[in-house]
SESE-277453 format. One record per residue (C-alpha): residue number from 1; x, y, z. Coordinates in steps of 0.1 Angstrom, whole numbers. Example, Ala and Ser with C-alpha at 12.3 -4.5 7.8 and 13.67 -1.06 7.14 Angstrom:
   num      px      py      pz
     1     123     -45      78
     2     137     -11      71
This chain:
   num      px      py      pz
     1    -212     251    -858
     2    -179     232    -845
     3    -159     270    -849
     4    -189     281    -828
     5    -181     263    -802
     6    -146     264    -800
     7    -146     303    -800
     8    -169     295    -765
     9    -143     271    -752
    10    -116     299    -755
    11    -135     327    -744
    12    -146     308    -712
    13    -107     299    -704
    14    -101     338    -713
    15    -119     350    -680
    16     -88     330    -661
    17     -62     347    -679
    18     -58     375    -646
    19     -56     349    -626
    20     -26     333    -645
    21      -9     368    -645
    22     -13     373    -608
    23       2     336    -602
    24      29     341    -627
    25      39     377    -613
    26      34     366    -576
    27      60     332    -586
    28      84     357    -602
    29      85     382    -569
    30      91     351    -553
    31     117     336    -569
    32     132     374    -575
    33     133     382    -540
    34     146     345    -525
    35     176     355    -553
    36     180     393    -543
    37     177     389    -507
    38     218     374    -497
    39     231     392    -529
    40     223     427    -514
    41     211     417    -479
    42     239     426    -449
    43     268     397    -444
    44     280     401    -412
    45     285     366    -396
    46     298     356    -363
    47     293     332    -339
    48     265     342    -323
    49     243     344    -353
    50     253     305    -358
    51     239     296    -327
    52     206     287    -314
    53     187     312    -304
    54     167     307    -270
    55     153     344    -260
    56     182     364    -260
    57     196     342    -234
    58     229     322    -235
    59     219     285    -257
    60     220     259    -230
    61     236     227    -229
    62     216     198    -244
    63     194     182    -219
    64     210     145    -224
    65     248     147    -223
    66     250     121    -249
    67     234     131    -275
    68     205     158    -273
    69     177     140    -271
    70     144     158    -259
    71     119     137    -238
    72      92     124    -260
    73      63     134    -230
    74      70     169    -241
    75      59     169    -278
    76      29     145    -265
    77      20     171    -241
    78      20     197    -267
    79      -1     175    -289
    80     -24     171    -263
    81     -30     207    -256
    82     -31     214    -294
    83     -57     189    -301
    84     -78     199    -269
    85     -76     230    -278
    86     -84     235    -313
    87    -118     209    -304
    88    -130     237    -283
    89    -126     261    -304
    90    -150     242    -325
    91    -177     254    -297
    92    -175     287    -302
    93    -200     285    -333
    94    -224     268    -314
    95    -222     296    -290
    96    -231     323    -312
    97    -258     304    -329
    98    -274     284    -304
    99    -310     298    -310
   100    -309     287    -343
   101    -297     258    -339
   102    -327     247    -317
   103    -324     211    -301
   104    -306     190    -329
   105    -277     214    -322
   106    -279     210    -287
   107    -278     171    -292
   108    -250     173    -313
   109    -228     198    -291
   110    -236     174    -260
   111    -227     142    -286
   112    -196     167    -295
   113    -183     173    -257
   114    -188     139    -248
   115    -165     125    -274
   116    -141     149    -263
   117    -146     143    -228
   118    -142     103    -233
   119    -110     110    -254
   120     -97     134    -224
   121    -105     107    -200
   122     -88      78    -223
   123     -53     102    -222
   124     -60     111    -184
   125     -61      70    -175
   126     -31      67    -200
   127     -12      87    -181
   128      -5     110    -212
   129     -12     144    -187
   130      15     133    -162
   131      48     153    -163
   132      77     132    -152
C-alpha cells in the first residue's frame, strides 16, 4: 500500500517535468544570449553612443547648473496622470457589460467615479495639477 502511493506522488510531479524543461531551456537562452551578445555583437564606441540620448537631438544641459536636479512637480504630474488614467481604464468593463450588470453595477460604477472624482478634487485643491 505505502509503494502504492508513492508511485502516485511521482507520477503526479511527472506531469510538471515540461514545464521544468521549458524553464530550464528558456534560463539557459537567457543566460546564453546576455553572454554571446558583446562577444560577437559590433564594438564601435565613440562619444556619441556614451551620451544621453534625447531624440536624435543634441543632449541639453542639465536644467539646474549645480547639480541636475529635475523638479519634483514633474514626476508628481506624471503620477497623477498615470494613476488617473489607469482608474478609467477600469470603466471600460463596465461599459461593455452594463446590461448584465443590472443596477448593483451601476451603484458600484457611480461609488467607483465618485471616489475617483473626490481623489481628483483632493489633488486639484492641493495644488498637485498646477505647473510652475
Amino acid at each position: 500500500m505505502l509503494q502504492a502511493q508513492s508511485a502516485d506522488v511521482s507520477s503526479g510531479l511527472g506531469i510538471y517535468f515540461p514545464l521544468v524543461v521549458m524553464f530550464v531551456l528558456a534560463a539557459g537562452f537567457a543566460v546564453f544570449s546576455a553572454l554571446l551578445g558583446p562577444l560577437l555583437g559590433p564594438s564601435r564606441y565613440n562619444r556619441a553612443k556614451f551620451e544621453a540620448y534625447e531624440c536624435g537631438i543634441e543632449p541639453s544641459p542639465q536644467p539646474v547648473a549645480g547639480g541636475g536636479r529635475v523638479p519634483v512637480a514633474y514626476y508628481l504630474t506624471a503620477m497623477l496622470f498615470i494613476l488617473f488614467d489607469i482608474e478609467m481604464v477600469f470603466l471600460y468593463p463596465f461599459a461593455v457589460s452594463a446590461d448584465a450588470l443590472g443596477l448593483f453595477g451601476l451603484v458600484e460604477i457611480f461609488l467607483f467615479i465618485a471616489t475617483v472624482g473626490f481623489a481628483y478634487a483632493y489633488v486639484w485643491r492641493r495644488g498637485g495639477l498646477d505647473w510652475n
